[in-house]
MARDRENBA-82045 format. One record per atom (N, C-alpha, C): z, x, y; residue in three letters. Coordinates in steps of 0.1 Angstrom, whole numbers, plus 2048, in hexadecimal, padded with zeros to 3 digits. Layout:
<kedos>
ZXYALA;...
</kedos>
This chain:
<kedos>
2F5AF453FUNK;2F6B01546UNK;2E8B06549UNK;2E5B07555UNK;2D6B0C55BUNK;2D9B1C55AUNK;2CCB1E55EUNK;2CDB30566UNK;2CCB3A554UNK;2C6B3354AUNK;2C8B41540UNK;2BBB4653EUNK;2B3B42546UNK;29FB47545UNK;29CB53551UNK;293B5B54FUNK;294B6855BUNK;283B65556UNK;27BB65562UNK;273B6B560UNK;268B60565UNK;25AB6256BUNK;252B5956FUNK;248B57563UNK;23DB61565UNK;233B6455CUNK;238B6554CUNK;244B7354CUNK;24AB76539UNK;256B70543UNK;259B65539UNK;268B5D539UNK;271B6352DUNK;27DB68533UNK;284B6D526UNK;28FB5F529UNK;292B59521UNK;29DB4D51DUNK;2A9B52518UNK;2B8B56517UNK;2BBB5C50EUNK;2C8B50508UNK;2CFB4C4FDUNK;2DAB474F8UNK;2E6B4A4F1UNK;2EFB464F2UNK;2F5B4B4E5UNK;305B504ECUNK;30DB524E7UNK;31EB544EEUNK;322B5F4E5UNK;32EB664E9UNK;333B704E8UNK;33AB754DBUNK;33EB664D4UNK;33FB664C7UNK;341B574C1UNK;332B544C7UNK;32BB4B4BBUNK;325B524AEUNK;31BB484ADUNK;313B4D4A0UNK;308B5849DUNK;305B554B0UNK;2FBB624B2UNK;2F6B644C2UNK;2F3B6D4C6UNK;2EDB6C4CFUNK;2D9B6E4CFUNK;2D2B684D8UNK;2C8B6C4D6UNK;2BCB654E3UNK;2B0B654DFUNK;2A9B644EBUNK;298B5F4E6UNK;294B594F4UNK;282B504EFUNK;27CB5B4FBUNK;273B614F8UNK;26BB69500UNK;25DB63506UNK;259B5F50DUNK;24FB54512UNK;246B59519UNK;238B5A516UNK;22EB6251DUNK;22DB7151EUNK;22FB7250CUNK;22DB8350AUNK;222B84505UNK;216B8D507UNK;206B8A501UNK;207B8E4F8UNK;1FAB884F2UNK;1F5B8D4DEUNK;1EDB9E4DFUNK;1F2B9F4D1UNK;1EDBA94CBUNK;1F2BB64D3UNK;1FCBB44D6UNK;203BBF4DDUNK;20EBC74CCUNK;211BD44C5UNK;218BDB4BFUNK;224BD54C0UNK;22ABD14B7UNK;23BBD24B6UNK;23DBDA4AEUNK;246BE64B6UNK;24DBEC4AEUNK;25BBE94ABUNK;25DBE849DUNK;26DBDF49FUNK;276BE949DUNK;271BF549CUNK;27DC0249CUNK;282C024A7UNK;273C064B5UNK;27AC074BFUNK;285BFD4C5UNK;282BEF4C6UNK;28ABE34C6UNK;298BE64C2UNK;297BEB4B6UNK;2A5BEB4B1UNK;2AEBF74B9UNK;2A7C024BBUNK;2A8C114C1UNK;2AFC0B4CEUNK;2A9C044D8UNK;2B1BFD4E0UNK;2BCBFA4E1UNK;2BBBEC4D6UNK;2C9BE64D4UNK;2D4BF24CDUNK;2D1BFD4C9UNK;2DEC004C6UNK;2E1C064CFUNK;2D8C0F4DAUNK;2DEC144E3UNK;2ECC084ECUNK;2EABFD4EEUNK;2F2BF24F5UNK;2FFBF24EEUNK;2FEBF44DFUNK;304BF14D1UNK;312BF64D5UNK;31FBED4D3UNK;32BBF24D6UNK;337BF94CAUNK;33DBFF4D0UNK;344C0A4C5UNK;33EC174C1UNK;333C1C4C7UNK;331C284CAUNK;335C374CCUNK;340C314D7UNK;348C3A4DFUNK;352C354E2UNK;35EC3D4E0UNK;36AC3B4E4UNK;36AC324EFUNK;364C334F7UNK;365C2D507UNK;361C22508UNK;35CC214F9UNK;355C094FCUNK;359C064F0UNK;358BF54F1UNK;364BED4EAUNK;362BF14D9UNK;36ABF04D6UNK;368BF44C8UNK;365BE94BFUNK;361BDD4C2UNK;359BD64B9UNK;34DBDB4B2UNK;34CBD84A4UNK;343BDB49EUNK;334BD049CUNK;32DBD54A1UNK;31FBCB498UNK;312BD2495UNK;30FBCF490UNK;300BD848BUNK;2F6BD3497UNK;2F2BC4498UNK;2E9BC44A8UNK;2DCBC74A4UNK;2DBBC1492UNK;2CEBC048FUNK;2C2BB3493UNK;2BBBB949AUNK;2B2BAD49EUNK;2ACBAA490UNK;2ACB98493UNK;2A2B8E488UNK;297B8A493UNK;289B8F48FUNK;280B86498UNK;27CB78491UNK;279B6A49AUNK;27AB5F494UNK;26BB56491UNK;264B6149FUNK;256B5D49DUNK;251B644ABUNK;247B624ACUNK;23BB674B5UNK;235B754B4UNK;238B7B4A3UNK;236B874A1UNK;22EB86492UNK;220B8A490UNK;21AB89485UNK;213B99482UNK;217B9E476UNK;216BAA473UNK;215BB547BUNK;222BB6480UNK;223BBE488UNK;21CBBD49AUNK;219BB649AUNK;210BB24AFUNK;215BA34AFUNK;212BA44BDUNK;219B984C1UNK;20DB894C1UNK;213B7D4C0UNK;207B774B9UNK;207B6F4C9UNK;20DB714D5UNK;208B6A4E2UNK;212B594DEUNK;21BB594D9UNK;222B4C4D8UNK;232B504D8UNK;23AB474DCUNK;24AB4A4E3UNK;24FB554DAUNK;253B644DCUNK;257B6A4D0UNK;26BB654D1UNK;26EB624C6UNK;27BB5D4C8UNK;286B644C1UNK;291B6B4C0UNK;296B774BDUNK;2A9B704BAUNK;2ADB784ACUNK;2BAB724AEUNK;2C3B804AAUNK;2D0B814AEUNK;2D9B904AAUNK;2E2B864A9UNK;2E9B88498UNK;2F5B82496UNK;302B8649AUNK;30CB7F49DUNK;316B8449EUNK;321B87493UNK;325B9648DUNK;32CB96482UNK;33DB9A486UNK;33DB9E48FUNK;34DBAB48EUNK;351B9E499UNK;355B9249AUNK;35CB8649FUNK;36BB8649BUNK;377B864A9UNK;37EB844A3UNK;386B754B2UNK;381B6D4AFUNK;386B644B4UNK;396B664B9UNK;39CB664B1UNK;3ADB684B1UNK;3B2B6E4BBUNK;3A7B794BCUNK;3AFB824C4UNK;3ADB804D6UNK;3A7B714D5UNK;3A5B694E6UNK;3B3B5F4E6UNK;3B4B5D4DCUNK;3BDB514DFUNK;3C7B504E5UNK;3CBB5B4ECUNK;3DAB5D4F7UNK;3D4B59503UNK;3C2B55501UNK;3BEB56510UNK;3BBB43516UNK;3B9B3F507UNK;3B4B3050AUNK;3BCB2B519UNK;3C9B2D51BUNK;3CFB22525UNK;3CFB30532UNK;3CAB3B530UNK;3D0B4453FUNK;3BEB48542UNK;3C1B4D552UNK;3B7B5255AUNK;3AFB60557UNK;3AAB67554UNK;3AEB77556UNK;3A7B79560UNK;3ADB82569UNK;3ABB83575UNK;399B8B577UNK;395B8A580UNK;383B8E580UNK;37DB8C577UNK;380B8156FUNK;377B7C562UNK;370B71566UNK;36BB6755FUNK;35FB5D563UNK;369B5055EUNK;373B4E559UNK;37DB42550UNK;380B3E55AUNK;381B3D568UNK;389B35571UNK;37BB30578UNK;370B3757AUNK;364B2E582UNK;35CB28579UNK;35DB2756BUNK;359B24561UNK;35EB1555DUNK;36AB1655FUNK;374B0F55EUNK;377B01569UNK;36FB05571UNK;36DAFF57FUNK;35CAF7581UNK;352B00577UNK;346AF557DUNK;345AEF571UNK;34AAF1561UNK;345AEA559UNK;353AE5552UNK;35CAE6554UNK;367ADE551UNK;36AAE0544UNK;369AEE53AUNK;36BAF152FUNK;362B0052EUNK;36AB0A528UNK;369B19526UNK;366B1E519UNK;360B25515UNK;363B2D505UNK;369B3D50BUNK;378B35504UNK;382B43509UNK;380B4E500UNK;377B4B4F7UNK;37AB544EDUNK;369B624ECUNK;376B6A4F9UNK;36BB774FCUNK;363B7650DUNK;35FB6A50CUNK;35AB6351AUNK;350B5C518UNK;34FB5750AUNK;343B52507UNK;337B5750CUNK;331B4F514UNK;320B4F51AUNK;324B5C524UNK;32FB5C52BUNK;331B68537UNK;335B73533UNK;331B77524UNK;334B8151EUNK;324B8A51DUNK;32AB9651DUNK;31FB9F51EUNK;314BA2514UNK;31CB97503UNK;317B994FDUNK;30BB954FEUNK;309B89509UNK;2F9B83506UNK;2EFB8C50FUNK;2F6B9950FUNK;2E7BA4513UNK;2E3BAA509UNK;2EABA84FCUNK;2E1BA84F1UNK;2D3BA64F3UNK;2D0B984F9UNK;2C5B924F8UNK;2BAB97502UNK;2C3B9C50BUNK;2B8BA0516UNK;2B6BB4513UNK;2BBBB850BUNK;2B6BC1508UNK;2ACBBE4FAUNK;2AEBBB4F1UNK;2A4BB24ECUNK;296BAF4F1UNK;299BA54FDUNK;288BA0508UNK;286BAF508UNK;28FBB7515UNK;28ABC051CUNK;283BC8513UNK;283BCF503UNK;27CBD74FAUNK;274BD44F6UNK;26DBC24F6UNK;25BBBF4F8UNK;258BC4502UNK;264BBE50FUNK;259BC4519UNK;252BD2522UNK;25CBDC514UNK;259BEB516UNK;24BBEC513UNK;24EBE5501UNK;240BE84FBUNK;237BE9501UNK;236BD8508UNK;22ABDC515UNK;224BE251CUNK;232BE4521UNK;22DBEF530UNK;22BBFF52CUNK;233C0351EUNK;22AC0D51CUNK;21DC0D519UNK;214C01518UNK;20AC04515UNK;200C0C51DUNK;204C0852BUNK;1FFC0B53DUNK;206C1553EUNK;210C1F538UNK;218C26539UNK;220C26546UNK;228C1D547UNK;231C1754CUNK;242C20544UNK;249C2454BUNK;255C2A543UNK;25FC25550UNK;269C24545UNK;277C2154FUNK;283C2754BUNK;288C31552UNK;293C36550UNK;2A1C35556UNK;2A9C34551UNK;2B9C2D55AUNK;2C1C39555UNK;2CAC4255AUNK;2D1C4B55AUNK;2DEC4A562UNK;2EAC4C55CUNK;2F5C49562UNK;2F5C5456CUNK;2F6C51578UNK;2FCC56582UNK;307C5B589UNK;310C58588UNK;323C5258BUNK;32CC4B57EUNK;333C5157EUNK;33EC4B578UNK;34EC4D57CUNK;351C42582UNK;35DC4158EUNK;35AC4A598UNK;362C5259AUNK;35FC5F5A3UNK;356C6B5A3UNK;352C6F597UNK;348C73590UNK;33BC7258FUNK;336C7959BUNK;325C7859CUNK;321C83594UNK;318C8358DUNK;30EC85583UNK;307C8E587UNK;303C94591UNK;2F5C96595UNK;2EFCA858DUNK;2F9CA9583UNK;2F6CB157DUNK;2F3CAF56EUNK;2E2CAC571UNK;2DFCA955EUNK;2EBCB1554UNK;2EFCBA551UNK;2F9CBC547UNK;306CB2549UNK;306CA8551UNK;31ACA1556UNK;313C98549UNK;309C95547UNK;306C8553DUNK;2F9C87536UNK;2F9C89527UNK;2F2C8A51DUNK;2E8C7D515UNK;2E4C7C51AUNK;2DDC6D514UNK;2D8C6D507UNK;2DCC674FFUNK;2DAC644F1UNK;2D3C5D4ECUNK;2CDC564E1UNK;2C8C494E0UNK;2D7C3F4DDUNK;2DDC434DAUNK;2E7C3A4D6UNK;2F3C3C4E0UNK;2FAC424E7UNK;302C4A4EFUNK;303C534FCUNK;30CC56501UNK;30EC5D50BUNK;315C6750BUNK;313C7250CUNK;31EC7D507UNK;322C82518UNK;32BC80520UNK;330C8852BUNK;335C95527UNK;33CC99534UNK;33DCA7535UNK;34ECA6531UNK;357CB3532UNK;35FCAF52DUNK;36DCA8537UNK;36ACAB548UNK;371CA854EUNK;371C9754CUNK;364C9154FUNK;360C8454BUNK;367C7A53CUNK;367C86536UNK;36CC7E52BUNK;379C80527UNK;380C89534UNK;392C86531UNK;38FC81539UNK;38BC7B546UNK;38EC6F54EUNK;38DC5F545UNK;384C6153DUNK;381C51536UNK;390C5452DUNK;393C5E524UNK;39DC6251FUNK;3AFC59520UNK;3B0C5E52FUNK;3BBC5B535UNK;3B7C49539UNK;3ADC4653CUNK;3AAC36540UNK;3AFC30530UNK;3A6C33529UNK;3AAC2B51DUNK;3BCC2E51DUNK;3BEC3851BUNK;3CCC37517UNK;3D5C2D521UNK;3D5C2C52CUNK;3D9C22537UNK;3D8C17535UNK;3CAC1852DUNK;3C4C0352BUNK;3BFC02538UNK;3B8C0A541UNK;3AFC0B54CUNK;3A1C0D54AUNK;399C06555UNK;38CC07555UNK;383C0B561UNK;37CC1055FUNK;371C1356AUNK;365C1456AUNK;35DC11577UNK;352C0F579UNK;348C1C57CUNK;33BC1B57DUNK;32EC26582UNK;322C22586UNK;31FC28588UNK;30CC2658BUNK;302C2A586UNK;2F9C22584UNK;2EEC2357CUNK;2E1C28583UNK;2DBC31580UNK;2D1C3558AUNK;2BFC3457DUNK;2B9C29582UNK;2AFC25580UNK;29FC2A585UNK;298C3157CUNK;289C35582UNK;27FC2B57DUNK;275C2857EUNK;267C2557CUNK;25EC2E57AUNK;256C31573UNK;24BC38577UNK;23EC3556FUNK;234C37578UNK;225C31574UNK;220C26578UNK;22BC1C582UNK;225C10586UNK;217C13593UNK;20EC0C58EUNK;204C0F599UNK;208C075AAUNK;204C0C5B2UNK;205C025BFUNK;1FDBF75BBUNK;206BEA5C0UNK;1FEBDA5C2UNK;206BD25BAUNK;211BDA5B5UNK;21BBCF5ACUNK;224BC85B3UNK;227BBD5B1UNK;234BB55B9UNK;22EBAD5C3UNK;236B9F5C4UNK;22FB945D1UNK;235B965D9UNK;22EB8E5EAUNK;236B905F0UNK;242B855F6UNK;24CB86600UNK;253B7B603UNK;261B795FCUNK;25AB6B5F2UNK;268B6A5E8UNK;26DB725DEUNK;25EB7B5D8UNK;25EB805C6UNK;258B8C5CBUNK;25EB945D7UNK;25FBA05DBUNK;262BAA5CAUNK;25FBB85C8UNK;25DBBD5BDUNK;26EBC05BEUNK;274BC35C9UNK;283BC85C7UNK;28CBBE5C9UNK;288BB25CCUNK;28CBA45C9UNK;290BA55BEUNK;286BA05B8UNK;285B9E5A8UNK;28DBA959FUNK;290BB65A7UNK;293BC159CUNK;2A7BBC5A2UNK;2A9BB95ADUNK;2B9BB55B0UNK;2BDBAC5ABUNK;2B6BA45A9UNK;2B6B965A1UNK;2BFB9D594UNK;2B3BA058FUNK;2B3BA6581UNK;2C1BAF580UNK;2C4BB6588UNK;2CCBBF583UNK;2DCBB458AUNK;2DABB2594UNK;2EABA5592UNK;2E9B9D589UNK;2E0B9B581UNK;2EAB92574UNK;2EBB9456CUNK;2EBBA456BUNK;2F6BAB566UNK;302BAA563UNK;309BA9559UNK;319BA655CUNK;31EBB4560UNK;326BB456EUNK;330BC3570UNK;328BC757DUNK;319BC2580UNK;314BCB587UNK;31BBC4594UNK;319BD15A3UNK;322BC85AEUNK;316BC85B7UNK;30FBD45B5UNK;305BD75C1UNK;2FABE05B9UNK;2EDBDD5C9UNK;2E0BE15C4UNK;2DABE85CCUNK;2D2BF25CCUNK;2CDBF85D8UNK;2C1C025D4UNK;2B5BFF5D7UNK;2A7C075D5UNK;2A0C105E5UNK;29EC195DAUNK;299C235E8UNK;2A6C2A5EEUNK;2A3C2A5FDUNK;2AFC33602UNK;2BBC26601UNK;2BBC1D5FFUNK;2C5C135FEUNK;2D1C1460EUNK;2DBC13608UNK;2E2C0E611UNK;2E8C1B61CUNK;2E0C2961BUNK;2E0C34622UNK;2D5C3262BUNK;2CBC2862CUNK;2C2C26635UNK;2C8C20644UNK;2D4C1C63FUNK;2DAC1464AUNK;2DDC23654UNK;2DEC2F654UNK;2DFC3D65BUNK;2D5C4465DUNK;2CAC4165DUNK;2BCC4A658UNK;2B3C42666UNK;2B1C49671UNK;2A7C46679UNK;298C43674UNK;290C3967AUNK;283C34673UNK;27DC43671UNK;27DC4B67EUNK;273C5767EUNK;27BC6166DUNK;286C5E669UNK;28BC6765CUNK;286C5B64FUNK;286C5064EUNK;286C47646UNK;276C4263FUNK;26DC47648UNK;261C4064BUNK;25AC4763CUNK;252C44636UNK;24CC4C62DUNK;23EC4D632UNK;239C58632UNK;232C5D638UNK;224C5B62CUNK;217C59633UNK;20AC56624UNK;206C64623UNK;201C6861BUNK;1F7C73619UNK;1EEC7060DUNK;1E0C7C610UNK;1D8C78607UNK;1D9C895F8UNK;1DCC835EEUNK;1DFC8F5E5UNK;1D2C925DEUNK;1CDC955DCUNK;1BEC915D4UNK;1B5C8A5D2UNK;1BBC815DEUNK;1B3C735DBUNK;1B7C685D7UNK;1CAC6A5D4UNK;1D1C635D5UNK;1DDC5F5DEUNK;1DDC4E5E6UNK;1E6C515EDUNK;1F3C555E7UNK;1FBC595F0UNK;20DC5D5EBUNK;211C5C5F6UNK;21FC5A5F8UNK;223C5E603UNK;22FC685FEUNK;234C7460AUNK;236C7860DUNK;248C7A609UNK;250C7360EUNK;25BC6F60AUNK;25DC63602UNK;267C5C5FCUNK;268C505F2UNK;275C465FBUNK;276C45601UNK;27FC40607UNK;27FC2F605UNK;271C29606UNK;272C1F600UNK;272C1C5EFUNK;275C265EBUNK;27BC225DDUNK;270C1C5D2UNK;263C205D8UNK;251C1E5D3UNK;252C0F5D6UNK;257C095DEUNK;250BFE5DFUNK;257BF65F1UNK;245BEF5F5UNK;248BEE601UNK;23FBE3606UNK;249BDB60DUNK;243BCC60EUNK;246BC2603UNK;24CBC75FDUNK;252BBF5EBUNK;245BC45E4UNK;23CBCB5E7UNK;230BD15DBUNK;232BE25D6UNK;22DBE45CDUNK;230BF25C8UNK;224BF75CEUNK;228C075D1UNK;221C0D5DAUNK;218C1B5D0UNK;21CC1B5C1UNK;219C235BDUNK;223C2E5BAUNK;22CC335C6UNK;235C3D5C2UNK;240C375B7UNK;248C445B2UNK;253C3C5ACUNK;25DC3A5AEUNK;263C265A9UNK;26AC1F5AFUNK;277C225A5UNK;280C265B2UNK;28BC2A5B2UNK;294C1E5B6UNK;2A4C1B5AAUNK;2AEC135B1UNK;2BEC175A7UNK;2C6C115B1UNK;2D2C165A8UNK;2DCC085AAUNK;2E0C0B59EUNK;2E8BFB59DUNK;2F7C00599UNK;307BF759FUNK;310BFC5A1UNK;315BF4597UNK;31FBFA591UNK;328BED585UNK;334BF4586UNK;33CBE5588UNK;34CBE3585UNK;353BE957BUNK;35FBEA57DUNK;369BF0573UNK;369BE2568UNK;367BE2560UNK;36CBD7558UNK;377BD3559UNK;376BC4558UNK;384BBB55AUNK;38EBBA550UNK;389BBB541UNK;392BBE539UNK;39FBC953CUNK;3A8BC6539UNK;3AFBD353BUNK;3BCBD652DUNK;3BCBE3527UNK;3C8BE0520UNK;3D7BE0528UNK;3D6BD6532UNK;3E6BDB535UNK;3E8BCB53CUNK;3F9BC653FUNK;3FABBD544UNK;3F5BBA552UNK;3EEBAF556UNK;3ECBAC562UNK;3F4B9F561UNK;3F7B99573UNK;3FAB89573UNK;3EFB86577UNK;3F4B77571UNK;3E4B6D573UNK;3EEB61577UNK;3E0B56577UNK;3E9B47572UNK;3E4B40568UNK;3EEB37563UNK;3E4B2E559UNK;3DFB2455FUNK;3D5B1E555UNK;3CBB14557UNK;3D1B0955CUNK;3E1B0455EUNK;3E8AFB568UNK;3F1B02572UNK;3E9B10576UNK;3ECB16582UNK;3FCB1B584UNK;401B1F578UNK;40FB24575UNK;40DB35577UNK;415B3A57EUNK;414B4B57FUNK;414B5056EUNK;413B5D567UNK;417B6155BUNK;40EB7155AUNK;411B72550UNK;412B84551UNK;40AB82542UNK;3FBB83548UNK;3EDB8753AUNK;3EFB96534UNK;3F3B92523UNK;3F7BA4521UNK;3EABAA51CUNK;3E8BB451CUNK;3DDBBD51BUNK;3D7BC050DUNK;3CDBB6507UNK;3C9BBB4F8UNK;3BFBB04F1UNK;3B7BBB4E8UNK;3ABBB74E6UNK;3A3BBF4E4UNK;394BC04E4UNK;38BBCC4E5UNK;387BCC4F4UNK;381BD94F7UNK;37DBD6508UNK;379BE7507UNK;36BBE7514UNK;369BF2516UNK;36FBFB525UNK;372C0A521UNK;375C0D52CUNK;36DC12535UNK;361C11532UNK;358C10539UNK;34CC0A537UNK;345C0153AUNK;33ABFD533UNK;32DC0353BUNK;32BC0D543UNK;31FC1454BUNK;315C1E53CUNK;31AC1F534UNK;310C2752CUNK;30CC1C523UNK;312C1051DUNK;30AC06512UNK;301C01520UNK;303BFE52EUNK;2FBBF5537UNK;2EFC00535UNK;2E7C09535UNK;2E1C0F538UNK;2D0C06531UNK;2D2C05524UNK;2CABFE51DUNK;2C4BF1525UNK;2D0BEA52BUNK;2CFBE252DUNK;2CABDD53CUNK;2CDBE9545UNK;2C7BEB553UNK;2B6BEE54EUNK;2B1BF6545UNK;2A5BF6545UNK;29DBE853CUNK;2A7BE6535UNK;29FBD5534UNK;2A0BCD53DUNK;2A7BCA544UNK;2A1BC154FUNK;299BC6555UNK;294BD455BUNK;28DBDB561UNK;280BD955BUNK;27EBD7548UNK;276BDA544UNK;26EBC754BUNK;275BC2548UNK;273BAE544UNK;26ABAD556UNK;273BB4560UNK;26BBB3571UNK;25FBB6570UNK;25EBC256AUNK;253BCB56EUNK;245BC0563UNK;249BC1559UNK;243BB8553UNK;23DBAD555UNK;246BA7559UNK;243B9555FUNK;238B9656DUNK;23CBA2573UNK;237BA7581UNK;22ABAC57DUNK;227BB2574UNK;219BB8572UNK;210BA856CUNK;215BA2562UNK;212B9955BUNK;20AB8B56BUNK;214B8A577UNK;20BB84580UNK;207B8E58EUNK;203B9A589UNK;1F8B9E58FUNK;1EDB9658CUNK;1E8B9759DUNK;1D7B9159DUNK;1CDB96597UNK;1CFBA4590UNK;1C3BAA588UNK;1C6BAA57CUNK;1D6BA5578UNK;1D6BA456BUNK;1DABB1563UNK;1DCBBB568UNK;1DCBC9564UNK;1E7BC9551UNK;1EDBC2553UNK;1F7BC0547UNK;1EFBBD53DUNK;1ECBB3540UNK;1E9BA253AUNK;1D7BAB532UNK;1CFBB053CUNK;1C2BB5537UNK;1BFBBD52EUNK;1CBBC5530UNK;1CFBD3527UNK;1D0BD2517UNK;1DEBC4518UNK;1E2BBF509UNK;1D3BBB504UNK;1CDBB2509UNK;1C2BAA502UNK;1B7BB34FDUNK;1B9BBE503UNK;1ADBCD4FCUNK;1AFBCE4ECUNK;
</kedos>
């Protein structure tokens, strides 16, 4: 199985299935002598951490990171740091109605098709559990970028019909999400159904200087769509004015330069701070969409695996929404781009910093 490494310069690797023995990850080209803090690390992972809230799966795990190496008294010692989170709250059993049937918008039938055998139990590898690992990478590669004071914030936006745009609709927590209360008899009534639904994730940057990102193939919002489709759930991506640009005359769309002190800016943000696939200095704005989860508690038809019609009954753990644990996890990839992206800058700006 190809495709489980992200990253040019910092390679995040990540392994591990949904309930094996663990999930975890090789982090490749993170510099020395950079601070690990392993609080914050962990601060991370619990944010992702499920059973929280009524509204995500109620599996339990603690989602204590083991680091395996590339870490010596606390800084990074410039060698693969390798990271493992065990899996404890497994309950295999509760897949086994699935071994021989489809479930519908799941990954067991294309799964099933390029490698000629599945781990039905959860989704194995196409389970979401292995963004354990990439929240994991992504919290070195915060460490980093705060050094440059680089910050990245993701704030839910939408949820189903429910746009946000009022800081009191969604409370951000370190660990949780607290909505408002119409919000949470909507999730209310889904769970009781055994329904699920999707929202949007609205993603900032801020502090990146202009001159980040290549151009062509490893465009800076390349690399950040990349990142954010392989995601499990996500459907769609859009930075800047996104897909409202398609109505916006050049003369309304155009961002205009000016000089602020002596610093360029422009004017409007419409390119989302970055332009030509390079960062422009302003800050880069994007929003990423995710699916209602496919789990569902209620019967759907499917077929089995010898293409027989049958009625998949509804049960198991499953979230009814998974847009508040994704949040962690949109800014780890965010963090791993930006990262890897500064890391092959031609001046090094990353890379010069740590070695101070």
């Amino acid at each position: 199985m190809a495709g489980n490494s992200f990253g040019k310069a910092l390679v995040l690797t990540t392994f591990g299935e949904s309930h094996g023995i663990a999930v975890g990850g090789v982090l490749d080209g993170f510099p020395s002598n950079i601070n690990i803090d392993i609080d914050f690390i962990q601060s991370e992972l619990n944010r992702r951490r499920p059973g929280l809230d009524f509204f995500s799966s109620p599996r339990h795990e603690d989602d204590l990171i083991e680091i395996l190496s590339g870490v010596f008294e606390g800084r990074s010692t410039g060698a693969p740091i390798a990271f493992l989170v065990y899996n404890h709250d497994q309950k295999p059993a509760d897949y086994e109605h699935l071994k021989d049937v489809y479930r519908p918008s799941h990954a067991d039938f294309t799964y099933q098709q390029k490698y000629g055998i599945r781990d039905y139990r959860g989704g194995g590898r196409s389970s979401a559990r292995e963004t354990v690992a990439r929240v994991d990478g992504g919290a070195f590669a915060k460490l980093l970028l705060h050094q440059r004071k680089i910050n990245i914030n993701a704030r839910i936006s939408q949820i189903g019909g429910y746009a946000l745009n009022d800081p009191g609709s969604a409370v951000h927590y370190e660990k949780t999400v607290i909505f408002n209360s119409d919000i949470i008899r909507f999730l209310e009534e889904l769970k009781i159904t055994g329904d699920t639904i999707g929202g949007i994730i609205s993603c900032t940057i801020t502090g990146v200087p202009a001159g980040i990102g290549e151009p062509v193939f490893d465009k800076l919002q390349a690399d950040l769509a990349k990142a954010m489709m392989s995601i499990n759930a996500v459907k769609g991506f859009e930075y800047g004015s996104g897909f409202a640009c398609a109505a916006m005359k050049g003369s309304e769309h155009n961002d205009v330069f000016t000089n602020e002190a002596g610093k360029i800016r422009t004017l409007s943000n419409n390119s989302g701070g970055i332009q030509g696939g390079i960062s422009n200095g302003m800050e880069i704005t994007f929003r990423v969409a995710f699916k209602p989860a496919s789990t569902l508690m209620m019967d759907q038809e499917t077929v089995t695996v010898s293409g027989e019609k049958t009625i998949l009954k509804g049960k198991g753990r499953h979230d009814v929404c998974v847009v508040p644990r994704a949040l962690p996890i949109v800014e780890a990839m965010t963090a791993l781009v930006m990262a890897d992206q500064g890391l092959r800058n031609s001046d090094g700006f990353l890379l010069r910093k740590a070695m101070k």
